[in-house]
N, C-alpha and C positions, 0 to 999 in steps of 0.2 A: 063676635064670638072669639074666641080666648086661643089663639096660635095654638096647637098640641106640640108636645115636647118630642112624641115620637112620630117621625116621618114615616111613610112607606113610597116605594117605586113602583106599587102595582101596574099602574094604568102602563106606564113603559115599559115594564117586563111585558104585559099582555101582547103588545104592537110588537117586540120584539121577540114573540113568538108563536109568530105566524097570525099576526093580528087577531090574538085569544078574546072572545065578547066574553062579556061579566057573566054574560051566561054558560058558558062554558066551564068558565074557571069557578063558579058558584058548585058545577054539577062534580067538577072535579074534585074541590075540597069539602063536598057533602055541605054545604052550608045553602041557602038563600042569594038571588042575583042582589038583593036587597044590604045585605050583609056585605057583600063584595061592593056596593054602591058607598055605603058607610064608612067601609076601611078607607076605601082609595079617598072620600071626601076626608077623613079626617076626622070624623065625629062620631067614631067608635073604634075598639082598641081590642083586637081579637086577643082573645086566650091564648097563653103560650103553645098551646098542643095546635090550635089552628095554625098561629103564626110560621111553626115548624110545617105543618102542613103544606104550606103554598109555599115555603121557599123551595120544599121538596116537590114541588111538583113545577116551579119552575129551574131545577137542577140548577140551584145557587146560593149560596152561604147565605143565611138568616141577615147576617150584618149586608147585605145586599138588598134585600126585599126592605128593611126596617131599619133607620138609623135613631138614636136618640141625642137630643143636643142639650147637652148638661145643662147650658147657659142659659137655657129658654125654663129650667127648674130652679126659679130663684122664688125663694121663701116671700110668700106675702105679694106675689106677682098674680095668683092666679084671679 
C-alpha cells in the first residue's frame, strides 16, 4: 500500500489526553470508532469539517493533528 502524503498524530494526541480510546474520541467527533480506526491507520482521509473537528476537540492547531509532506506528492509516484 502506497505511503499517504498526509500524516496524522491521532493515536498520540489520544494517550496524551488522558489515554482517550478511539471510542471515545469516535463519540466525540460524532463519527464511528471505525472511521477513527481508518484515520489513524492511514487509509482514509477525513473531510476538512471533520479534520477541524478533532483538532478542536483535542485543543490544538490543525497543522498538529495533520501534517502533509509535499515530497511524498510527486507526479506519477502514486
Amino acid at each position: 500500500m502506497a505511503k499517504s502524503i498526509v500524516q496524522n498524530h491521532i493515536r498520540r494526541l489520544r494517550f496524551e489526553s488522558g489515554e482517550m480510546t478511539q471510542q471515545d474520541l469516535a463519540d466525540e467527533a460524532r463519527v464511528s470508532r471505525q472511521t477513527i480506526v481508518a484515520i489513524e491507520k492511514g487509509s482514509y482521509s477525513p473531510s476538512l469539517e471533520l479534520a477541524f473537528r478533532l483538532a478542536h476537540i483535542f485543543k490544538t492547531p490543525l497543522e498538529e493533528v495533520f501534517t502533509y509532506d509535499p515530497k511524498e506528492d510527486v507526479p506519477g509516484k502514486r
